[in-house]
C-alpha positions, 0 to 999 in steps of 0.5 A: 461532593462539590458544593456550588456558591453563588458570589453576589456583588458586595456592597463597596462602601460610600453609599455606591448601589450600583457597579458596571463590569469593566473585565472578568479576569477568570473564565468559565472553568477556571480554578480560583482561590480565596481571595483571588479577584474575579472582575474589574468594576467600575463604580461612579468613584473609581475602578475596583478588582472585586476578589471571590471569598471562595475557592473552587472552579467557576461554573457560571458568570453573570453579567457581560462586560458593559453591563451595570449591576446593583449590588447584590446582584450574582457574579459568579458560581464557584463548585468548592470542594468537599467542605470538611476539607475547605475554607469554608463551613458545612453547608446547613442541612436546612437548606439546600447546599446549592443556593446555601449563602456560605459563612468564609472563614480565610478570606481576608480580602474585607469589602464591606458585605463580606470578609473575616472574623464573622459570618456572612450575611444572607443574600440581599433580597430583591423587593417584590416590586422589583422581582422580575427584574434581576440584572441577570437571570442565571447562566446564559440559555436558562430563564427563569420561571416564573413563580406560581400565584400562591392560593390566596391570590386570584388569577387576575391579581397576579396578572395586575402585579405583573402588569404594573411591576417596575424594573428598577433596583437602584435606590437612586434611580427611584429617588431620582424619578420622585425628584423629577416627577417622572413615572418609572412605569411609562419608562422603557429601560435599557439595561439587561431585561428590561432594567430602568437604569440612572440614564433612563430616568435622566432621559425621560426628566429631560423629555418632561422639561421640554414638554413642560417649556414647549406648553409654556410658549408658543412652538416657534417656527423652525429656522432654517438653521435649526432644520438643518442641523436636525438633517444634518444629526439625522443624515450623520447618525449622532453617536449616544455616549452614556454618562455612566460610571466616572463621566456620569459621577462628575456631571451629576455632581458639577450639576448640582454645584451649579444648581445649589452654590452661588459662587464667585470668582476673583484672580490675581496676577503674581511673581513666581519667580521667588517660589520656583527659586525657594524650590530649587534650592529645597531639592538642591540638597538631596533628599525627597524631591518637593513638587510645586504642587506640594508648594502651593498645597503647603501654601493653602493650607497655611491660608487656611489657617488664617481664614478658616470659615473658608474650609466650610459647606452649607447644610441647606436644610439646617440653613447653617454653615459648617466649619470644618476643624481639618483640611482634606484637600483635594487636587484635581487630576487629569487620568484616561478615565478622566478627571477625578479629585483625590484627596490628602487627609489631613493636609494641614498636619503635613509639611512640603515634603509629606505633601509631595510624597502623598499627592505623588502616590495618589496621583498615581493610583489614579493614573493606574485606576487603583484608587478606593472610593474612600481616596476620593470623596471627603475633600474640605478644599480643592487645589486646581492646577490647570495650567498643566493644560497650557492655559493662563485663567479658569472660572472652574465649577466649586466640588460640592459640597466644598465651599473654595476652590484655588486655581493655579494657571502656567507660569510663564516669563512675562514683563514685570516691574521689579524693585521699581525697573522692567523686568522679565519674570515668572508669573502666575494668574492664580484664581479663587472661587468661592461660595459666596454664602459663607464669605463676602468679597473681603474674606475671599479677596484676603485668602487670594492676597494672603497666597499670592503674597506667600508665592511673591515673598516664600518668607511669609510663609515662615509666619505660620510654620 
C-alpha cells in the first residue's frame, strides 16, 4: 500500500523566508528517488536545485513556475511505496499515514529542515492569522474548506476573524509593514490567493511618502512636460518589472548602504605597467595561471594588513565599530542573473596563486547559477573591477555592511612621465570608498597610496610576504 508524502519547501539557510520556482524539473506521474532534485528556486542570494528526501511517484505539484513560495509551503506529493520495503520509517498509527510528516533515513542530500542522521521535524505550522492564506491550496481544481467555527466561538466571531485575517506569511513582509507604517490590511496582494508579497508592501510604502510629500506642500500645477510624459506612459502601457529574487536582494540592500553609510571616495591614477609585467613572467613558467584580479586582491589583502580598521562594520545600535580578525573578500561579478559578489573566505591566508584558483571557481559557479547563499554573504571588503565594462572611473554604492570598497578601472596605454621623460604606458584609475565613520581622509588616502605603490612598484609588496 503506497504511502503519500507531502514535500514542503525547506528552510535553506541565511535567514531566507521565501523562494520563487524558477523550473520543475519532474512531471506529475514521474518516478523520483531519494535525493533527486525536483525544482529549481530561485531565493534573494542564488539559484538552488531543492532535492526530494522521498522516493516514489509524483502525485501533486504545488506552485507554477513565477510563483513565490515562503518556506514551509507544499512542493510536491510523492505516493512511496510499501514502507517496511523503503527508506522511509512506518507511518505512525496515530496519525493518518496521508498527511503523516515521514522521518527519511537515506536521504543524504542535508538543506537545513531535513536530511540524515535525525528524524524530521514536524511541518511548519502556519499562524492563525495567516491560515487562509497558504501559497497553494492543494492540487489544481480542489479548495479547501473551510474549518468550522469550534462551540465556543459565535458566528459573528468567526465572521470578524475572517474579515480582519491578513494574507501574509513572510516574517520580513510584516517587519517591513511595521517599519514603514503601513497597514497590511488595506493592501491588496498579488501573490497566489491573495498573498501580500514584499513588493506589495514596497508599493503601498511608496504611495504613503507620497501622500505624506503631497500634504507637505502645495500640489504644483502640472507642466506640460510632466502631462506629457504621464500621456505618453499611459498611451505606451509602462512595463512593471518586479524587484524580486537577485534584482530585488540587491536594491534592497544598495538602499540601505545608501540610507546608513556616509561614504566618500578618493582616486588615483597609477602605472600599471610593471604589474602586467610582474604577471607575465609569473605565468611564464608553467604551472596555474595568476589572474590580475588575484594580483590585485593579493594586493588588498596585504593592505589590509597595514591598515586593518578598514576591514570593519559599525554596529549602529551598539554605536561601536567592529574590526574584523579575518578578511573575506568579496568580488564583484557580472552573471545573466545580474551582478552578485561571491566571497573568498579567508583571503589574507591565500597567496596569488590560491586567489586565482578560488576566484575562478566561484566566478564560474555564478555564471552557471550554483552558487550557495553561503558563497555570497559574509564578505569583510569588495574588490570591484569595472573596468571589465570599458570605463575608467566609478563612485560604486559600499556592500552593507562592508566598511570599503577598491575600485579598479581599464588599463590602458596613455602618456606618462617615466624616469623623468614622456613615456607611453599602462595606466590604471584605481578608486576607494569608504565609510567615513570608522576613518578619516588620511587612513583612507594611505590604504589608496599603499595599493597604488604595490602596483607601480610589485617589490613593495615582497615587504609583507
Amino acid at each position: 500500500m503506497a504511502v503519500v508524502r507531502e514535500f514542503t519547501l525547506p528552510d535553506l539557510g541565511e535567514g531566507l523566508t521565501e523562494a520563487e520556482v524558477v523550473r520543475w524539473l519532474v512531471d506529475v506521474g514521474d518516478v523520483v528517488a531519494v535525493d533527486q532534485p525536483v525544482v529549481e528556486v530561485e531565493t534573494a542570494k542564488a539559484m538552488v536545485e531543492v532535492p526530494c528526501p522521498y522516493g516514489g511517484v509524483v502525485t501533486a505539484r504545488f506552485g507554477e513556475e513565477g510563483t513565490e513560495l515562503p518556506v514551509g509551503a507544499p512542493l510536491l506529493t510523492v505516493a512511496v511505496g510499501d514502507p517496511a520495503h523503503s527508506d522511509l520509517a512506518p507511518a505512525s498509527p496515530a496519525r493518518p499515514a496521508a498527511t503523516e510528516s515521514a522521518e527519511a533515513e537515506g536521504s543524504g542530500n542535508v538543506l537545513v529542515g531535513y536530511g540524515t542522521q535525525a528524524p524530521a521535524a514536524r511541518r511548519r505550522r502556519v499562524r492563525p492569522e495567516a491560515a487562509g492564506s497558504r501559497t497553494n491550496p492543494g492540487p489544481v481544481g480542489r479548495a479547501p474548506a473551510p474549518p468550522p467555527p469550534t462551540a465556543s466561538q459565535a458566528p459573528s466571531q468567526a465572521d470578524a476573524s475572517a474579515a480582519t485575517a491578513v494574507a501574509v506569511i513572510s516574517p520580513l513582509v510584516r517587519r517591513l509593514a511595521r517599519e514603514h507604517g503601513v497597514d497590511l490590511r488595506q493592501v491588496r496582494g498579488t501573490g497566489p490567493d491573495g498573498l501580500i508579497l514584499r513588493a506589495d508592501v514596497e508599493g503601498a510604502a511608496r504611495v504613503l511618502e507620497q501622500r505624506a510629500e503631497s500634504a507637505a506642500r502645495p500640489a504644483p500645477h502640472a507642466t506640460p512636460r510632466t502631462h506629457a510624459m504621464r500621456t505618453a506612459v499611459a498611451e505606451t502601457g509602462a512595463e512593471r518589472i518586479p524587484l524580486r529574487g537577485v534584482r530585488g536582494a540587491v536594491a534592497e540592500k544598495l538602499s540601505r548602504s545608501r540610507r546608513e553609510i556616509p561614504d566618500a571616495t578618493c582616486w588615483v591614477d597609477a602605472d600599471a605597467t610593471e604589474l602586467m609585467a610582474a604577471r607575465r613572467a609569473m605565468n611564464a613558467g608553467g604551472g596555474e595561471k595568476v589572474s590580475l584580479l588575484a594580483l590585485l586582491a593579493r594586493i588588498c589583502t596585504a593592505a589590509l594588513a597595514k591598515y586593518p580598521e578598514l576591514n570593519a562594520t559599525v554596529d549602529t545600535e551598539a554605536r561601536e565599530i567592529v574590526r574584523l580578525p579575518g578578511v573575506h573578500l568579496g568580488f564583484a561579478a557580472q552573471t545573466e542573473r545580474g551582478l552578485v559578489v561571491p566571497v573568498v573566505r579567508d583571503a589574507h591566508t591565500r597567496d596569488a596563486v590560491g586567489l586565482s584558483l578560488e576566484m575562478a571557481r566561484l566566478t564560474e559557479a555564478a555564471r552557471t547559477g550554483t552558487l550557495a547563499p553561503a558563497q555570497l554573504t559574509g564578505g569583510t571588503f569588495t574588490l570591484n573591477n569595472y573596468g571589465v565594462f570599458g570605463v575608467d572611473g566609478s563612485t560604486p554604492i559600499l556592500n552593507h555592511p562592508e566598511a570599503a570598497m577598491l575600485g579598479v578601472g581599464r588599463i590602458v596605454p596613455k602618456p606618462w612621465v617615466h624616469d623623468g621623460e614622456l613615456a607611453v604606458r599602462q595606466v590604471v584609475q584605481l578608486s576607494f570608498t569608504f565609510d567615513h565613520r570608522v576613518c578619516d581622509g588620511g587612513t583612507a588616502g594611505g590604504f589608496l597610496r599603499y595599493v597604488a605603490d604595490c602596483v607601480e612598484q610589485p617589490a613593495v609588496l615582497l615587504r609583507s610576504l
